[in-house]
N, C-alpha and C positions, 0 to 999 in steps of 0.2 A: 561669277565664280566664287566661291567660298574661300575664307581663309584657311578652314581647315583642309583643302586637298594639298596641301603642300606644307609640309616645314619651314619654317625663319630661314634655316641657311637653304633650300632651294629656293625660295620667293628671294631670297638677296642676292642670287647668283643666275637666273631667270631675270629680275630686271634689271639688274648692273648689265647683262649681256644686252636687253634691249636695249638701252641708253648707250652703251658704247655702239653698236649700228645705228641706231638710229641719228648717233653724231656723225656717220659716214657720210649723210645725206646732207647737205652743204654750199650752199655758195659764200665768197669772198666779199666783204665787206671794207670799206677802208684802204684795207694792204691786205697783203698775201696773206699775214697769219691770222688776221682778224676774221675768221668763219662762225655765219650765222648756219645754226644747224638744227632740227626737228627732235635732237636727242633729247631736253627738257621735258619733253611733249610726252617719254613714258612715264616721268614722275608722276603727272595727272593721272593719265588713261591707267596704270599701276593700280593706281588707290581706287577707278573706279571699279577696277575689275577685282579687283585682291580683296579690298578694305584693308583695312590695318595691316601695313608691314613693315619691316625695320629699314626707316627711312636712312638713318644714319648711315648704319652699314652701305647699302646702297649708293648714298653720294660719296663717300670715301672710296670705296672698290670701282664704280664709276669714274668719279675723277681720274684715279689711275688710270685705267681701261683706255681712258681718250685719251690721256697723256702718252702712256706708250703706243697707242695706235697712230695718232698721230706720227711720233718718232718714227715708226717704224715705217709706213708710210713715204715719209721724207727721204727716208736713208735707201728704199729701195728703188725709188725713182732719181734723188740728183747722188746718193753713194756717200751722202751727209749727216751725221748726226748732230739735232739739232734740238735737245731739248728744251734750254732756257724760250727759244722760239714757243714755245708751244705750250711752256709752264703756264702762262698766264690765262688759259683755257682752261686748265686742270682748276683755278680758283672762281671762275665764271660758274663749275656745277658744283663745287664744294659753296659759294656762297647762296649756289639757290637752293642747292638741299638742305640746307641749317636754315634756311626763312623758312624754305615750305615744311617742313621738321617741326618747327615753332608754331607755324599757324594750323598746322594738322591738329597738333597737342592740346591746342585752342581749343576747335572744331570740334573733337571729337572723329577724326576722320575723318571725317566726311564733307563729300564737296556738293554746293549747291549751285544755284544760278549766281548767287551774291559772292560764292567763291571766288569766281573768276575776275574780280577787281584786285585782290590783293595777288595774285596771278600776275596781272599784269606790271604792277611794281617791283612784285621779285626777279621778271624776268629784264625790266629796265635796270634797277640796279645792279643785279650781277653782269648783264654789260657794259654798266658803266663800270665799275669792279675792275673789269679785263681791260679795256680801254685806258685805265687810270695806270694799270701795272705796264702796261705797253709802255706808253708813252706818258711827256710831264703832262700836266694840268694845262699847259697852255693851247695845246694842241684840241682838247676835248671845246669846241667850237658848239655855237648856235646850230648850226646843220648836223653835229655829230649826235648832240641829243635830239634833236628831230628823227634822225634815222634811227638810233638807238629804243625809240617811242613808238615809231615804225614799225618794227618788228616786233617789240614785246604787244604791241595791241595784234599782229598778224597772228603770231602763235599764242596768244591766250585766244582769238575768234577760232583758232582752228582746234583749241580745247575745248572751247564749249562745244563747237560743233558736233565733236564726237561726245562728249558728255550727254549733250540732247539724243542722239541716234543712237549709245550704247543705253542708256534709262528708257525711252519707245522703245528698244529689241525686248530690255528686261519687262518692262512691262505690257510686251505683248505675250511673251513667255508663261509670263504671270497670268496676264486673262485666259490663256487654254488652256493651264494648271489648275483653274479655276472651274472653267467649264467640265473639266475631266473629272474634279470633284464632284462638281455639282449632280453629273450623270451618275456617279458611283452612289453620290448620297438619294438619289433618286428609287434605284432599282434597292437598295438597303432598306428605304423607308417601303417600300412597296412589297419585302418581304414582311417589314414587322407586321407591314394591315395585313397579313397574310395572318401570322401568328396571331393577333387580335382577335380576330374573326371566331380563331380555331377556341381561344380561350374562355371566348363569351359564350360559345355552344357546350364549351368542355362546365362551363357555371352551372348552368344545367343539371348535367349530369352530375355534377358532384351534390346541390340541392336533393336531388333524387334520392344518393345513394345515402344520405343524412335521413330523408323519412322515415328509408327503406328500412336503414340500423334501427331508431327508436320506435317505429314500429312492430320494429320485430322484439324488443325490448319490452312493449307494452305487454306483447301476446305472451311472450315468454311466460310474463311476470301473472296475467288473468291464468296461465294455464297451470300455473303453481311448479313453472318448473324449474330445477336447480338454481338456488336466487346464484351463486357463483356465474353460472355461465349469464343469468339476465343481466348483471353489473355490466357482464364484459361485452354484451351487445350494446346496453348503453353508454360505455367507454369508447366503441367504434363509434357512436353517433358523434360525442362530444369530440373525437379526437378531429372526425370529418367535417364537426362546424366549425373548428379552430383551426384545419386545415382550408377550410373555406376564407372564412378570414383575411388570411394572407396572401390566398389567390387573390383575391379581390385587391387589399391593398399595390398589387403589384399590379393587379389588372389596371387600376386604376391609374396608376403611375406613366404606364405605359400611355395609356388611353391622350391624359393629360398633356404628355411628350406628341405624340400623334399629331394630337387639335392644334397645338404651334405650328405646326408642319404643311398640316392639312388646309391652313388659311394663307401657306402663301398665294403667289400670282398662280396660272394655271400656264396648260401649254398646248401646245397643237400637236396635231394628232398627225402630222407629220416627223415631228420632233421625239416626238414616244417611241413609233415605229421605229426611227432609226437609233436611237437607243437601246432597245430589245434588240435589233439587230445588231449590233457591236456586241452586244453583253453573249450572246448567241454564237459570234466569231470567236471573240477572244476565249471560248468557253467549250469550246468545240473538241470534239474526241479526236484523239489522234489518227490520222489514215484517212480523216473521211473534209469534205466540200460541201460548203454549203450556198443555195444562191438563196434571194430572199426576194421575190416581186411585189413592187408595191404598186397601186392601183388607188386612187382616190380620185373619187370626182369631186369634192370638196374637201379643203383643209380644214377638218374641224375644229374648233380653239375651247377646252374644257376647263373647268376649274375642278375635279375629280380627277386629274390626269394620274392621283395616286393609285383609285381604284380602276383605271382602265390598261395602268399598266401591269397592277396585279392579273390583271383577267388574265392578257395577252399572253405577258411571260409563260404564266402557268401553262397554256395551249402549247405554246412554239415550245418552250422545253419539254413538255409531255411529248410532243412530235419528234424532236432532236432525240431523246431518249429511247425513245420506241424505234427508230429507223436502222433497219438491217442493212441500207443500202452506203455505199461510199458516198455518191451524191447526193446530199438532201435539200429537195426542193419545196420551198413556203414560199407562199404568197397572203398576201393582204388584198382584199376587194371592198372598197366601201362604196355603197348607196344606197336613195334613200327613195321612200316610197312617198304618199302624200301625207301621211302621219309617222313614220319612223325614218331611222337611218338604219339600214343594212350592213352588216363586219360579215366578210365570209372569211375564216381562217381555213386555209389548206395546205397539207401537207403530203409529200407521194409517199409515207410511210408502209407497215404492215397492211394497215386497216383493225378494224375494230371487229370481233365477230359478233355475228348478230344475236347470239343469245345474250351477248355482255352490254348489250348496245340499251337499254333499258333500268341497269344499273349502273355505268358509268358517272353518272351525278351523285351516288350514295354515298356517303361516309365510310370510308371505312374498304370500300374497294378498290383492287389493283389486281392490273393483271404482270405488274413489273416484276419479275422476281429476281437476286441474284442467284443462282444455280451454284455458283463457286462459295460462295458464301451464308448461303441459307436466307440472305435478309432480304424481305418483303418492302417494297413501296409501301409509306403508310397509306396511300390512297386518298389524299386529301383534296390537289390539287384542284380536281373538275367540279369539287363538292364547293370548294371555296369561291370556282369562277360562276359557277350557278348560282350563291347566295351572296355577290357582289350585283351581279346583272340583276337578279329581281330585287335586291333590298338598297343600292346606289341608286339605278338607273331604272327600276321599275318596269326592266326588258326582260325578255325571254332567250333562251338559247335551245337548239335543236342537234343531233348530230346523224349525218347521211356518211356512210362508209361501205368502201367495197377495198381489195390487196390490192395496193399502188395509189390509192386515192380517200383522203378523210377529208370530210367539209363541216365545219362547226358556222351554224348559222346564229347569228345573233341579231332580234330586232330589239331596237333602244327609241322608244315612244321619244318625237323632237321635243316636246315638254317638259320630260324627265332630261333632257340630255342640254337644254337651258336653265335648272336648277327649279324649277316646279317643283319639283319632288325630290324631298332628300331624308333616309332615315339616318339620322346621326348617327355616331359609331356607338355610342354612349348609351346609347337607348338599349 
C-alpha cells in the first residue's frame, strides 16, 4: 500500500486505532496489570504496509488510546477508576515508539530480515520499562527477565512471520504486474513489426517517386521547356531525397529498437494464442461474446513468436471487425503434415465474397468501410500477414470462404519454423 493513498493525519489516526485494539488482545502476565498484548505488532506491520509514517504521533495518540481504554475497561466491569494502575502501560508504547522512531530514522524505513534483532530488544526493554515503573528493582528477578525475553522473542517471531508473508504476497503481486507487462509489451512490439514492414515497402515507393520527379526534370529540361517549372520538378526530387533521408534514419531507429527485442527468448505457441485472446476480450465491442477454440496437436516453442503474433492478431481482429453477429466464434487448429505445420484460422463471420477473395492479400484493399464517418480501412492488414508468412517463415497462406464461415490456411515449411530460414527485418 502506498504512502500516498492516505494523509499523515489519517495514517496517524488509522494506526493509533490499530494499536489501541490490537492492545485489547492480551493475557496477564505477573499480576493483573502487567498485560502482554499484540498491540506493538502494528508498529512493524504499519511500516510494512504504509512505509514512512509519522511514528511519533502515533505512539503518543497510542499510548493514550490504551491508557484510556484500559480505564475505561476497568471502571465498566469492577465501577473503579483506576488510572495510575494502568499508567505504566501507557510508557511500555511511548518507550517503544521513540526506539522504533529512532532506528526507523536510522534505516531509512525500512525493515529487513536483520530488522527484527533490534525488534527484539525494544520490545524487552519497554517491558522491562513497565515492570520497573510497577514495582522496585527488587522485585524484577532471574525468571522476570526470562519471561520478559519470552515474549519479546515471541512477538518479534510473529513480526517476521508476517513480514515474510506480506513481502511473498507483495512480490507475488509484483510477478503478475510483470507478466501483465510483459503481454502488453508483447502485442505493442508486434504492432511496431507491423509498422516496419509497412515502412520498408512504403521505402520503395518513395525511391520511385524521387526517379519519377528527376526524370521528369531531365525530360522537361531536353524538351526546352519553361526552365521555371524544370527547377521546380527538380526541387520535388530533392525535396523527396531529403525527405527519404529521414525516413530512413527513423527507419532505421526503429529497426535497431526491433533487433533488442527480437533476440530475446521465444514462446509457445500456446502462450501467444492466449495472449491474442485476452487482447481480443478485453478489446471487444460492446453488446457482443466472444468464444475462442483452441486446438493444437503440438505446443510449438518459436523464437519468431514476434512475427506469428503479428500474423494472428491481424486475422482474429480482421474477424472481430468484420462480424455482424453478437456471438463471435474463432478457433485455432494446428497440424502438421510430413514437411510443414498447418494454422487453420476461423472465424463464423460475414464471409469474404468471392470476387474480393483474389485481392484480399493486396495493398491497399478493404472492404471495411465506416458509413457514419466516411473512413476507409487502409487495408494493410492481410497484405502484412502474407509478407510476414512468406518472408519470416518461408510459408504460404490461402483463404476458403463462404456467409457464416472464413478459413485462412497457412502452411509453415518445419525448416523455416526451426530457423533455417530467416530474412532479417533489415534486409
Amino acid at each position: 500500500m502506498s504512502n500516498k493513498n492516505f494523509s499523515r493525519f489519517q495514517q496517524t489516526i488509522i494506526i493509533s486505532v490499530a494499536v489501541i485494539i490490537c492492545a485489547q488482545i492480551h493475557f496477564n502476565l505477573f499480576n493483573t496489570d502487567f498485560k502482554i498484548s499484540i498491540g506493538i505488532l502494528a508498529f512493524s506491520v504499519s511500516l510494512i504496509l504504509f512505509g514512512k509514517y509519522p511514528i511519533l504521533p502515533v505512539t503518543f495518540l497510542a499510548a493514550t488510546g490504551v491508557l484510556c481504554s484500559r480505564v475505561l475497561m476497568s471502571w465498566l466491569i469492577s465501577g473503579h477508576l483506576n488510572t495510575m494502575g494502568y499508567l505504566p502501560e501507557s510508557f511500555f508504547y511511548l518507550m517503544y515508539g521513540i526506539l522504533f522512531f529512532t532506528y526507523c530514522r536510522k534505516e531509512n524505513y525500512e525493515l529487513k530480515n536483520v530488522s527484527m534483532i533490534p525488534l527484539f530488544f525494544f520490545d524487552y526493554i519497554s517491558n522491562l520499562t513497565e515492570l520497573v515503573l510497577r514495582a522496585s528493582n527488587e522485585t524484577v528477578t532471574l525468571n522476570t527477565h526470562l519471561s520478559i525475553l519470552l515474549v519479546a522473542f515471541s512477538r518479534t517471531l510473529i513480526i517476521w512471520f508476517i513480514f515474510i508473508c506480506l513481502n511473498y504476497y507483495k512480490f507475488s503481486l509484483l510477478t503478475l504486474e510483470h507478466a501483465e507487462r510483459y503481454k502488453r509489451l508483447l502485442l505493442l512490439i508486434s504492432r511496431l513489426n507491423d509498422e516496419i514492414v509497412l515502412m520498408r515497402k512504403n521505402t520503395n515507393m518513395v525511391e520511385e517517386t524521387m526517379n519519377t520527379s528527376y526524370k521528369l526534370f531531365q525530360d522537361m529540361k531536353d524538351q526546352n521547356v519553361d526552365p521555371a517549372l524544370s527547377r521546380k520538378a527538380l526541387s520535388v526530387a530533392r525535396d523527396v531525397h531529403e525527405l527519404k533521408k529521414e525516413y530512413m534514419i527513423i527507419l532505421r531507429g526503429l529497426s535497431d529498437a526491433m533487433e533488442l527485442n527480437l533476440k530475446d527468448e521465444g514462446m509457445y505457441l500456446d502462450d501467444i494464442l492466449l495472449i491474442i485472446k485476452n487482447s481480443l476480450l478485453s478489446s471487444l465491442p460492446e453488446g457482443k461474446t466472444l468464444t475462442f477454440d483452441i486446438r493444437t496437436q503440438e505446443n510449438l516453442y518459436t523464437q519468431k513468436h514476434y512475427f506469428l503474433m503479428s500474423i494472428l492478431r491481424n486475422l482474429y481482429n480482421n474477424a472481430v471487425e468484420a462480424s455482424k453477429e453478437s456471438l463471435i466464434r474463432l478457433q485455432f487448429v494446428q497440424t502438421e503434415t510430413i514437411t510443414d505445420y498447418v494454422f487453420l484460422v476461423e472465424d463464423n463471420g460475414p464471409g469474404i465474397e468471392p470476387d474480393d477473395l483474389e485481392q484480399i492479400f493486396s495493398p491497399g484493399f478493404s472492404t471495411k468501410i465506416n458509413y457514419a464517418t466516411g473512413e476507409i480501412n487502409r487495408g494493410l492488414g492481410l497484405n502484412i500477414v502474407k509478407e510476414l508468412i512468406e518472408h519470416q517463415f518461408g510459408g504460404t497462406i490461402n483463404v476458403n470462404s463462404v456467409p457464416g464461415k472464413t478459413v485462412f490456411t497457412i502452411h509453415i515449411p518445419k525448416k523455416c519454423w526451426k530457423g533455417d530460414y530467416y530474412e532479417n527485418l533489415s534486409n
